[in-house]
DRENLUMRO-227526 format. One record per residue (C-alpha): x, z, y. Coordinates in steps of 0.05 Angstrom, whole numbers, plus 5000, padded with zeros to 4 digits. Example, Ala and Ser with C-alpha at 12.3 -4.5 7.8 and 13.67 -1.06 7.14 Angstrom:
524651564910;527351434979;
END
This chain:
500050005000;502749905066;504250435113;501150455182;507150615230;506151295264;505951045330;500050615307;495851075260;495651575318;494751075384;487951165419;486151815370;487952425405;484552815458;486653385498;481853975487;483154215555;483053655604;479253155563;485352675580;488952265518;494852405485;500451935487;507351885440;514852085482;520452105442;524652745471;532252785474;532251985457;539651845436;541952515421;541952835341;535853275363;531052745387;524052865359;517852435365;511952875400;505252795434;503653075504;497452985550;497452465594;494552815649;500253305653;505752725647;502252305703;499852855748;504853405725;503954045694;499654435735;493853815723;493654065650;496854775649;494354975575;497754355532;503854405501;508253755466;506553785399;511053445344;510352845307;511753175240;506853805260;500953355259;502652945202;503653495149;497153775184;492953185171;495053195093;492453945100;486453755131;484453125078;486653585016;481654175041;476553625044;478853404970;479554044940;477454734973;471354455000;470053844955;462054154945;461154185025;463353505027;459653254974;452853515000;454453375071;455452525047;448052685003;444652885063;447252345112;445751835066;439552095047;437152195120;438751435131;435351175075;428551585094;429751125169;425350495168;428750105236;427449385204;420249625214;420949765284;424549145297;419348655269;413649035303;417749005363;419248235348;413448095345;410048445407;416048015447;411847335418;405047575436;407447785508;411247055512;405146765487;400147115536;404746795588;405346045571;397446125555;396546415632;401045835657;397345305617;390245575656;393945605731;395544875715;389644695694;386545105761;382345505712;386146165748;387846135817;394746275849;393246985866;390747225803;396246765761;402047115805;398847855792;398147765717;404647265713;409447905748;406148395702;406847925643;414047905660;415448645666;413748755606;417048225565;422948605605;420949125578;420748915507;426748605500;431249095537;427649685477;428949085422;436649125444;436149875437;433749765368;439349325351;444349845375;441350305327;441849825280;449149745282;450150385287;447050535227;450350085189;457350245210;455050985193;452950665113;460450255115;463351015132;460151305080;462150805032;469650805043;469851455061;465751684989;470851104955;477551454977;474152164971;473252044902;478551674883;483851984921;489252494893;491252964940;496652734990;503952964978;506052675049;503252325107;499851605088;496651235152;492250785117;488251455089;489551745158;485151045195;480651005155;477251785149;479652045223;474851915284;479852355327;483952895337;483353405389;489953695411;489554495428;483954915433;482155645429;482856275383;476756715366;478657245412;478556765477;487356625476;490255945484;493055645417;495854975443;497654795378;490854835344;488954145319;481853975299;481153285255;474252985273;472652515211;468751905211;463052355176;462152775225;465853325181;471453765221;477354165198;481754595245;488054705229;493555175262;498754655279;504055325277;505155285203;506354515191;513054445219;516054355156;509754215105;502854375083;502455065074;496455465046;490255505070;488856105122;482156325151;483055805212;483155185154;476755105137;471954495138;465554435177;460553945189;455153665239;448553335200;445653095267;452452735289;455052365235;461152015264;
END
């Protein structure tokens, strides 16, 4: 399989939990033996510190090991979580009828379109005059707006349902499939991760910059304490645990 480079598997897919602002690769000491890949906010590098006071860099390595922690909860320590959570998505969308709502809505747009060549055809043949044809013409009009501006909504929904049913798929095809990870594989990382939020806060109100919470394409969550992945995954603590969002499927 071939390996997403880092730089690539992690572009575009980190957030800042305190500024909102993304998180962009720097490669410190560049040139030197100690140089290190990390990620910082942008806000702090373009507006300086003090615009994002809370974030800290956070190494390359730290977030990699703690991805393979976060996907091997998800495989293992909370593999029944996960497994109900994909049930009761998939369930929810198969109990949604929007191909009903789009034909009805289809087929409202004809009538209205209809109504209006009918009302033109009587103006021309002066069967309605030119005050009533403009009232009923403008109204007309409105609401074949209307119509068609709600049928677009419904094809939004549409697509969004779908790519919600291709998630599920590939994300129930690797879930099930999948071994545990031994190290860091960016193909398993692109295809399960929505985002990753950089920092956040400790139960008692304290600033852990180094807390990162992986947002998958599910709409399941796993916080992990970025402290303890320097080196490798280490074992699961009270912070690494796996939650999930039924009305936000991601």
């Amino acid at each position: 399989m071939k390996k997403y480079s880092l730089k690539y598997a992690f572009s575009s897919m980190m957030k800042c939990a305190y500024c909102g602002g993304n998180i962009t690769r720097r490669r410190w000491h560049s040139g030197s033996n100690k140089q290190k890949d990390v990620w910082f906010c942008v806000t702090a590098i373009r507006k300086s510190k003090k615009s994002c006071p809370e974030c800290k860099a956070v190494e390359e390595k730290i977030i990699e090991n703690a991805f393979v922690k976060a996907f091997n909860i998800l495989c293992t320590d909370n593999k029944t979580v996960v497994e109900e959570f994909l049930e009761n998505v998939e369930q929810g969308l198969k109990t949604k009828d929007n191909r009903k709502l789009i034909n009805k809505k289809d087929s409202e747009i004809r009538n209205t379109e209809m109504k209006i060549n009918k009302l033109l055809d009587l103006h021309l043949e002066d069967k309605v005059d030119k005050i009533t044809y403009e009232e009923k013409y403008s109204k007309l009009r409105e609401e074949l707006k209307i119509l068609r501006r709600e049928r677009l909504e419904l094809d939004a929904i549409q697509d969004e349902e779908n790519n919600i049913k291709d998630r599920l798929t590939s994300f129930r095809k690797l879930f099930e499939s999948k071994e545990p990870l031994t190290e860091f594989d960016g193909d398993v990382f692109k295809t399960v991760v929505e985002e990753v939020i950089i920092g956040g806060y400790k139960k008692d109100g304290t600033i852990d910059p180094y807390m990162l919470t992986f947002i998958f394409k599910t709409g399941l969550t796993s916080k992990i304490d970025g402290h303890k992945q320097v080196d490798k995954p280490q074992e699961n603590t009270a912070l690494q645990k796996c939650t999930y969002q039924e009305d936000n499927p991601r």
